[in-house]
DSSP file (Angstrom, degrees, kcal/mol; ACC not computed):
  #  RESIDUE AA STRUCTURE BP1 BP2  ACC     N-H-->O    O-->H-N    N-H-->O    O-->H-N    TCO  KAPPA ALPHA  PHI   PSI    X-CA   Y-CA   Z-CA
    1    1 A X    >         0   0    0      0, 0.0     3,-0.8     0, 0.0     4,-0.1   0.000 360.0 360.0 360.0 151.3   -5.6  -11.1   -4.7
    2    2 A X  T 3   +     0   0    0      1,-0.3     0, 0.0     2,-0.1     0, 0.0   0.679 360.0  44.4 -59.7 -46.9   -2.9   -9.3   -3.3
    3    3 A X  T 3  S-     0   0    0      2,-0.1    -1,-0.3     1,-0.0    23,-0.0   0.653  95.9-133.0 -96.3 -23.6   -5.0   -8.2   -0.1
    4    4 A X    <   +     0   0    0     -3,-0.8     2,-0.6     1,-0.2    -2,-0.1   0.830  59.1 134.7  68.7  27.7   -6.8  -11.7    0.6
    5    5 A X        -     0   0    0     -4,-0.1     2,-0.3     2,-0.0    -1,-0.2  -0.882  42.9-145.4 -87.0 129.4  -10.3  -10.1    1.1
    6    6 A X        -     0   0    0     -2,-0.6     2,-0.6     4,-0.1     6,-0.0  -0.609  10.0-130.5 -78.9 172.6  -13.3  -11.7   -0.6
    7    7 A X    >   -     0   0    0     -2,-0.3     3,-0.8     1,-0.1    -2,-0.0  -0.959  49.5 -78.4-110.4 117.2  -16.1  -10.2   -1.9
    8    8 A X  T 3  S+     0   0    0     -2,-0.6    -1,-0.1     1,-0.3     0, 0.0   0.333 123.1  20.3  21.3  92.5  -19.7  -11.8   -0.7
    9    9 A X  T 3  S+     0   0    0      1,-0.3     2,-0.4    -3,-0.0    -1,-0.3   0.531  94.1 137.5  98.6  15.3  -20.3  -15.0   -2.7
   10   10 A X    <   -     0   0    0     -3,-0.8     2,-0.5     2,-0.0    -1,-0.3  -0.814  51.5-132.3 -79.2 136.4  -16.6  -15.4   -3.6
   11   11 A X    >   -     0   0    0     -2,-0.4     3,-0.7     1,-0.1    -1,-0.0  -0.871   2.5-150.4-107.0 108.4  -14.8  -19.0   -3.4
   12   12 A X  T 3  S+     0   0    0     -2,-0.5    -1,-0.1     1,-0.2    -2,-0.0   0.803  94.9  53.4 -64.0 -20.2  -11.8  -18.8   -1.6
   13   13 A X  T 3  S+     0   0    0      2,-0.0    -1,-0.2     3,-0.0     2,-0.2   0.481  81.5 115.9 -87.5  13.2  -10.3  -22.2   -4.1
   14   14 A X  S <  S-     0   0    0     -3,-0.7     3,-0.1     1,-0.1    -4,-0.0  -0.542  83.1 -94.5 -89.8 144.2  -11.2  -20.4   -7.3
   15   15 A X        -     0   0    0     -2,-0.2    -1,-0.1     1,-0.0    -2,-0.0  -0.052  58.7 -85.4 -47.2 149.7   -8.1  -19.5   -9.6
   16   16 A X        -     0   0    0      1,-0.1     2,-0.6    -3,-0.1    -1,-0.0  -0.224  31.1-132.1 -53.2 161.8   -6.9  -16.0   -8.9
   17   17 A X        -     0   0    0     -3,-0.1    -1,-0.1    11,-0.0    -2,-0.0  -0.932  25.8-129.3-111.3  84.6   -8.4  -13.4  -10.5
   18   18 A X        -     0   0    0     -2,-0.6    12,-2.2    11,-0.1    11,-0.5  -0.174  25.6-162.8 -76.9-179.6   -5.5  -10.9  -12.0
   19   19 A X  E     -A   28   0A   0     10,-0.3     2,-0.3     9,-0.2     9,-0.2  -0.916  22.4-113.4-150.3 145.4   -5.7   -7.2  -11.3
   20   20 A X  E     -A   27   0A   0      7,-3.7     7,-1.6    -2,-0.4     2,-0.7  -0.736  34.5-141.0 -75.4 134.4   -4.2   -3.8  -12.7
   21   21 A X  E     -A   26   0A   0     -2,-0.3     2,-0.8     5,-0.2     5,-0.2  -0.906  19.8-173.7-115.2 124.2   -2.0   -2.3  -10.1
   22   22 A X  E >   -A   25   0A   0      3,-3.9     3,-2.1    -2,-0.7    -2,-0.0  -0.905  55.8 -81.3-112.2 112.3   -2.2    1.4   -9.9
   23   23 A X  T 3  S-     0   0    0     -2,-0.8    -1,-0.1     1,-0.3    33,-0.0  -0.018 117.3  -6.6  28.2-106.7    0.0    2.7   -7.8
   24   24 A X  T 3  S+     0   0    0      1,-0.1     2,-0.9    -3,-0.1    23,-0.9   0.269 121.5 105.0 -81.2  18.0   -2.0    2.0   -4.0
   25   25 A X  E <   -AB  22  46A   0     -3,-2.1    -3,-3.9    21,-0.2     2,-0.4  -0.835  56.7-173.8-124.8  81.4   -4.5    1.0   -6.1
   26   26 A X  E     +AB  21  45A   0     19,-1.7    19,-1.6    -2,-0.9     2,-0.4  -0.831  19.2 174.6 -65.4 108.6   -5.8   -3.1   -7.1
   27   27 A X  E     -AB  20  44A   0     -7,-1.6    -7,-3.7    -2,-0.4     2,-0.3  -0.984  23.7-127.1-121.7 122.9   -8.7   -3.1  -10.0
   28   28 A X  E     +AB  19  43A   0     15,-2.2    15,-3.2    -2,-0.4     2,-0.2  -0.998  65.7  22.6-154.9 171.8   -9.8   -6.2  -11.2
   29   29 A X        -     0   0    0    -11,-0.5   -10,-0.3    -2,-0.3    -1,-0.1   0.264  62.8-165.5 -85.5 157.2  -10.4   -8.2  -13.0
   30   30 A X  S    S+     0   0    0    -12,-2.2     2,-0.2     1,-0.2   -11,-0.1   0.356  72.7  41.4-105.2  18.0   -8.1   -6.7  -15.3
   31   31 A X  S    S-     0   0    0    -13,-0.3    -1,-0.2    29,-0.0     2,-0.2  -0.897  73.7-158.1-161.2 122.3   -9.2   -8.5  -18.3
   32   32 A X        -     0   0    0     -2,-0.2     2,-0.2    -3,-0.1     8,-0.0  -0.490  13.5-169.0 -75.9 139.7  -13.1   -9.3  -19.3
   33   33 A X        +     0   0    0     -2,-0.2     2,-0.6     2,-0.0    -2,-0.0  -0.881  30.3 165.4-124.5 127.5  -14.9  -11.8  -21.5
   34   34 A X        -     0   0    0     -2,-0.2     2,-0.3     4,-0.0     3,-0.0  -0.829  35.8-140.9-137.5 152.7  -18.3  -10.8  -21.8
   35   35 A X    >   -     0   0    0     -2,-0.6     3,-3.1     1,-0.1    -2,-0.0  -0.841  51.0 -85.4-115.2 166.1  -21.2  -11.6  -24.0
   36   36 A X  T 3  S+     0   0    0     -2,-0.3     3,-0.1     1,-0.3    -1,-0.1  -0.029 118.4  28.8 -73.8 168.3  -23.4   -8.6  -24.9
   37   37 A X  T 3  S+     0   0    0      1,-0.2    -1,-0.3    -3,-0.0     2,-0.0   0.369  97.0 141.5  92.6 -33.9  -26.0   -7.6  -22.3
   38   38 A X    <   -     0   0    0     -3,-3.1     2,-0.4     1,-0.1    -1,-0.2  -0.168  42.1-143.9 -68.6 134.3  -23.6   -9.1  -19.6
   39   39 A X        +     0   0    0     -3,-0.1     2,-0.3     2,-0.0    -1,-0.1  -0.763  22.4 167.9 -73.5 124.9  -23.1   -7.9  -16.3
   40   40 A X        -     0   0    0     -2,-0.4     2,-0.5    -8,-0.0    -8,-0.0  -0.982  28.1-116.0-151.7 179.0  -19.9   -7.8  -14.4
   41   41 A X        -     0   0    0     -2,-0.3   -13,-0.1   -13,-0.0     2,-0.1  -0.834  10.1-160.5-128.4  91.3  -18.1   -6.5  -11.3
   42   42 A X        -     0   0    0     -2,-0.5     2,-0.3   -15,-0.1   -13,-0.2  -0.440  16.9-160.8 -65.8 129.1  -14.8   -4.1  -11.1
   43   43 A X  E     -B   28   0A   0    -15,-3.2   -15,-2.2    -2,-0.1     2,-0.3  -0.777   6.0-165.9-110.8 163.5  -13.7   -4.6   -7.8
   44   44 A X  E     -B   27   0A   0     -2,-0.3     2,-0.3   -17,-0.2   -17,-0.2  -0.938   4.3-175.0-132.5 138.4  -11.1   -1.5   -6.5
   45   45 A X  E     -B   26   0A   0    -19,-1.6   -19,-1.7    -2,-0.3     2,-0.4  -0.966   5.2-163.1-113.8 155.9   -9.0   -2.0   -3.5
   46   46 A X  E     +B   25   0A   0     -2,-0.3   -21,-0.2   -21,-0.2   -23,-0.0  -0.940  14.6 170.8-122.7 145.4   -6.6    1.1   -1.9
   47   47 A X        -     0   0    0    -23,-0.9     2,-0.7    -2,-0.4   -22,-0.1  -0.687  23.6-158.9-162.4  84.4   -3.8    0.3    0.5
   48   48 A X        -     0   0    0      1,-0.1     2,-0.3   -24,-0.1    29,-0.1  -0.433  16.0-150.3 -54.5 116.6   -2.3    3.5    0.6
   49   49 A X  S    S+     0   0    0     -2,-0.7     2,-0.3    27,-0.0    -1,-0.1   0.048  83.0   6.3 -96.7  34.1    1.7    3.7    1.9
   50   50 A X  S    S-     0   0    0     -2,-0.3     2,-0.1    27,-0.1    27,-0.1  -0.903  92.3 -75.3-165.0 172.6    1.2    7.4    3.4
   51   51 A X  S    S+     0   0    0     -2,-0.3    26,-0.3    25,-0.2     2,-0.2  -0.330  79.1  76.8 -24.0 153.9   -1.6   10.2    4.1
   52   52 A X  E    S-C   76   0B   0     24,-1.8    24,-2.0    -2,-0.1     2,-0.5  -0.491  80.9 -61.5 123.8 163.7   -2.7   11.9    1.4
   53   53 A X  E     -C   75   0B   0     22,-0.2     2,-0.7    -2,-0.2    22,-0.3  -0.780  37.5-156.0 -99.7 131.9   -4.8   12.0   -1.7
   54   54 A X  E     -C   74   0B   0     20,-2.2    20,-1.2    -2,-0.5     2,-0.9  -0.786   6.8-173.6 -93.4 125.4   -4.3    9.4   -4.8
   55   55 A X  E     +C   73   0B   0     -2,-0.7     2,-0.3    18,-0.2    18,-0.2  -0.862  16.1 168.0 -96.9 103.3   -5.5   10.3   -8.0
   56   56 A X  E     -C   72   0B   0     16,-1.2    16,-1.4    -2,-0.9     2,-0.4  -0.965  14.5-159.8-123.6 159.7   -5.1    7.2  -10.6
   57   57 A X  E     +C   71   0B   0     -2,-0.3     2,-0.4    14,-0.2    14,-0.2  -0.961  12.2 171.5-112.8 140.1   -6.5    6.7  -14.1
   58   58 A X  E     -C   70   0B   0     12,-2.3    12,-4.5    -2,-0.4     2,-0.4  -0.997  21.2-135.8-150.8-179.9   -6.9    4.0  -15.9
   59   59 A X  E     -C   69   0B   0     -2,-0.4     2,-0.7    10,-0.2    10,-0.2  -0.712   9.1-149.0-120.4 136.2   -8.8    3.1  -19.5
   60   60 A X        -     0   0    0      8,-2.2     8,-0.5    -2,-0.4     2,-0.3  -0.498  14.6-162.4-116.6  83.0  -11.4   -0.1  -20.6
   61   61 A X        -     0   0    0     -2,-0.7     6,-0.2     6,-0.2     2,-0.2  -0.510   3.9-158.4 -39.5 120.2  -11.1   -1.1  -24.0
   62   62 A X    >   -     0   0    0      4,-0.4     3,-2.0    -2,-0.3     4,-0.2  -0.741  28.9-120.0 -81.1 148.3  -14.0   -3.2  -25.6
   63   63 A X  T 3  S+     0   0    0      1,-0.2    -2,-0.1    -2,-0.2    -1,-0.0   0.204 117.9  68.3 -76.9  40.3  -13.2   -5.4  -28.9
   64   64 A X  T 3  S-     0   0    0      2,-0.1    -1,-0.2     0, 0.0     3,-0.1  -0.007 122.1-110.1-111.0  25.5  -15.8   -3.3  -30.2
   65   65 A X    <   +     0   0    0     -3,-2.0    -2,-0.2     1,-0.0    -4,-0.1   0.863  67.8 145.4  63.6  28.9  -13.3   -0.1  -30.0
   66   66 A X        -     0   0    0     -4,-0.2    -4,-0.4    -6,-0.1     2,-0.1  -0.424  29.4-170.8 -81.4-172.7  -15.0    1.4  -27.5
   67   67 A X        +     0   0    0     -6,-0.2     2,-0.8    -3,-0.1    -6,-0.2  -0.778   6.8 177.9-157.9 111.7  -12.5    3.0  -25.4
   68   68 A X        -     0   0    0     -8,-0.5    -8,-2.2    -2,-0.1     2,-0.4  -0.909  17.8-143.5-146.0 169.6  -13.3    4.8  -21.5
   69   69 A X  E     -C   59   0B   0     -2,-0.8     2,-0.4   -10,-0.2   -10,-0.2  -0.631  15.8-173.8-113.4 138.5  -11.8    6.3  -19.2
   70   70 A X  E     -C   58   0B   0    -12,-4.5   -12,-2.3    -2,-0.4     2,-0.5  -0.821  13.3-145.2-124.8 160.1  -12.2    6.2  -15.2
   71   71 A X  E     -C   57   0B   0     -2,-0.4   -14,-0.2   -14,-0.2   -12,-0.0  -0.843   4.3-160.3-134.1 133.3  -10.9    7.6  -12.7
   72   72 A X  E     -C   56   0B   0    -16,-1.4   -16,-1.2    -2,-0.5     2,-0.3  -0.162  12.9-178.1 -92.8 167.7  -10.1    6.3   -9.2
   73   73 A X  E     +C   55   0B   0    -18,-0.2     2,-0.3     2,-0.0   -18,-0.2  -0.840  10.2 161.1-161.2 124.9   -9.6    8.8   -5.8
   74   74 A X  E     -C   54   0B   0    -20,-1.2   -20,-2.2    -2,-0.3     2,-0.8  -0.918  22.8-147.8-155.4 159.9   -8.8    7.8   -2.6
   75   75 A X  E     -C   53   0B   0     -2,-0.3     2,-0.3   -22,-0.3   -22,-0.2  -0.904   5.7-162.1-136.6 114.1   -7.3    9.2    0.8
   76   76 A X  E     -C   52   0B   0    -24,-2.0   -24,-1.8    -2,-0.8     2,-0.2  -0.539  12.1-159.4 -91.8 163.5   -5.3    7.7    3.3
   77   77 A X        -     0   0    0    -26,-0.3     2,-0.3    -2,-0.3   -27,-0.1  -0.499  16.1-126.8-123.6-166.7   -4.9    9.0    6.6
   78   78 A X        -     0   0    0     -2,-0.2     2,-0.4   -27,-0.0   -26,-0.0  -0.916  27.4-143.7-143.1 127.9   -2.6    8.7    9.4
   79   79 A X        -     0   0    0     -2,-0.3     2,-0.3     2,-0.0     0, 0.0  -0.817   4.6-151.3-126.9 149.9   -4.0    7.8   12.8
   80   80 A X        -     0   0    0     -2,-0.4     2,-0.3     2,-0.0    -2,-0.0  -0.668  15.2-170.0-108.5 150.6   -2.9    9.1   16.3
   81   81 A X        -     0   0    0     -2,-0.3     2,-0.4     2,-0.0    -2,-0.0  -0.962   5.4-178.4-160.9 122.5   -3.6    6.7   18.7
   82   82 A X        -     0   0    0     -2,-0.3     2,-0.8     0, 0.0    -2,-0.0  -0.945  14.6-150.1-154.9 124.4   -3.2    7.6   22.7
   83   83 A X        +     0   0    0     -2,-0.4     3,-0.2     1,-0.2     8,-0.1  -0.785  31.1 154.5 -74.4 100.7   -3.8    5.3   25.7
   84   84 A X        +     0   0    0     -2,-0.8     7,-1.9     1,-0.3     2,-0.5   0.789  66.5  35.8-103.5 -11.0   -4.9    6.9   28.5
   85   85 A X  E     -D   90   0C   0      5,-0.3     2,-0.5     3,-0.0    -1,-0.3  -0.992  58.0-170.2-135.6 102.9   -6.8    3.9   30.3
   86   86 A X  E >  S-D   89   0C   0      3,-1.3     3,-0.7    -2,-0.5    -3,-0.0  -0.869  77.6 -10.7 -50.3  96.6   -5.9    0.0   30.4
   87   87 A X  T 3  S-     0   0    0     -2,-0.5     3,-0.1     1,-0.2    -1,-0.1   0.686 134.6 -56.5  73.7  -3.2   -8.3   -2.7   31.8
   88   88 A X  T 3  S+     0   0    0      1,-0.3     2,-0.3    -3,-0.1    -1,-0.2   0.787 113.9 118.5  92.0  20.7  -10.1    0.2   32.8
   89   89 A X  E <  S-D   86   0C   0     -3,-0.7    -3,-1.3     3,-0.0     2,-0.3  -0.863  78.7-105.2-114.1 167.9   -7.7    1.7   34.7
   90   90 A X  E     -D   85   0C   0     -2,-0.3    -5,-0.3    -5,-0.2     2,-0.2  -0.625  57.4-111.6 -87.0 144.1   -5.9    5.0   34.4
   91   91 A X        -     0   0    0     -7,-1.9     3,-0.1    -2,-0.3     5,-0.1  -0.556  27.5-121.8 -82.0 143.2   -2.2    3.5   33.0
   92   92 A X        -     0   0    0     -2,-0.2     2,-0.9     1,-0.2     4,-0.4   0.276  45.4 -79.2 -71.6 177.3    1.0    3.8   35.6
   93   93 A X  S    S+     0   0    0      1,-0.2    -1,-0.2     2,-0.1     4,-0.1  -0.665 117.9  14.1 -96.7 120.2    4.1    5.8   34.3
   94   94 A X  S >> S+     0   0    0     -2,-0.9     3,-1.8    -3,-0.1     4,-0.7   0.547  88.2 118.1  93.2  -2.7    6.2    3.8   32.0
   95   95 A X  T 34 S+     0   0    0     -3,-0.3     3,-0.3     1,-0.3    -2,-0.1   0.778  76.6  47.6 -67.2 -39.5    3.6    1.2   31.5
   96   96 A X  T 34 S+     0   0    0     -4,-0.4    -1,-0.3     1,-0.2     4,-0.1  -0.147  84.0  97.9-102.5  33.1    3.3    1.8   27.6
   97   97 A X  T <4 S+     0   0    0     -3,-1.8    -1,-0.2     2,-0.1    -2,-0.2   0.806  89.6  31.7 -77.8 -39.0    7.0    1.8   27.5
   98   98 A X  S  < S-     0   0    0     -4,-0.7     2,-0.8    -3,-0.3    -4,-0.0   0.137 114.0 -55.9 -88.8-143.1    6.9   -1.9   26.3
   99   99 A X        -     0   0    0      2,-0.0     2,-0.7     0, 0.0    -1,-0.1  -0.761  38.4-149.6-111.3 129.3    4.1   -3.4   24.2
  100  100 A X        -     0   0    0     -2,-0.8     2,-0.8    -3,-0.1    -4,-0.0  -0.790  12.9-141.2 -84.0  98.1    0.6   -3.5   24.8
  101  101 A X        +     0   0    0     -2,-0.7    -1,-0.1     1,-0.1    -2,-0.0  -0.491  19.7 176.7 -55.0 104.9   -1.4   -6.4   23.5
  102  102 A X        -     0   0    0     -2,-0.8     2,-0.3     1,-0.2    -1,-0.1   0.576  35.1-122.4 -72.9  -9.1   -5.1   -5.9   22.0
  103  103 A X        -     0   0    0      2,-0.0    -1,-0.2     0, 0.0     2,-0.0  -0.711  59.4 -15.9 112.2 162.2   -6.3   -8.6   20.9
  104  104 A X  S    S-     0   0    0     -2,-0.3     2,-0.3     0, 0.0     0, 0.0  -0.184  71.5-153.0 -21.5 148.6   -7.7   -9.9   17.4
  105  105 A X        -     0   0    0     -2,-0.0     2,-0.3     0, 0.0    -2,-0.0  -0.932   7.5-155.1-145.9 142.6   -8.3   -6.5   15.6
  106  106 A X              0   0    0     -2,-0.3     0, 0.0     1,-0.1     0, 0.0  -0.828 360.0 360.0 -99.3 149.1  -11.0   -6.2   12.9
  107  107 A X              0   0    0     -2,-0.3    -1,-0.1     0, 0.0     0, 0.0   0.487 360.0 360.0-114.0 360.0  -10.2   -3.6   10.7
């Protein structure tokens, strides 16, 4: 997948999985084989390119004609981010002119 996440009990060597892409929007897998009874798992990812809200739709056929329709919603934000402290100190004047290193970041 596009984002390189797994999902809990996923095998990173297993063929990709393809996915619908809706706008900011990953759903997959984007094609089913199912036996009746069967369980399975739409995964959704968002990677929004602004703030703002996303609306998307998208539709699940079955070969039994069913036909429904879902609808996805998600909102990206914008983060402010403001240093006042470094190492635990309060930071000098001009000190976050150049680039600050964090670390590993988790998101």
């Amino acid at each position: 997948e596009e984002d390189g996440a797994l999902a809990e009990g996923e095998d990173a060597d297993a063929a990709p999985v393809p996915v619908m892409a809706l706008g900011p929007f990953r759903v997959g897998p984007g094609e089913l084989v199912m036996k009746p009874a069967e369980e399975n798992t739409l995964r959704v990812t968002f990677k929004p390119p602004r703030g703002g809200e996303f609306v998307k739709q998208f539709r699940m056929v079955c070969d039994n004609c069913q036909v429904k329709t879902f609808t996805v919603v998600g909102k990206g934000s914008i983060l402010e981010v403001k240093m006042s402290a470094l190492d635990g100190r309060s930071t000098l004047p001009g000190e976050l002119l150049r680039p600050v290193w964090f670390g590993p970041v988790v998101p």
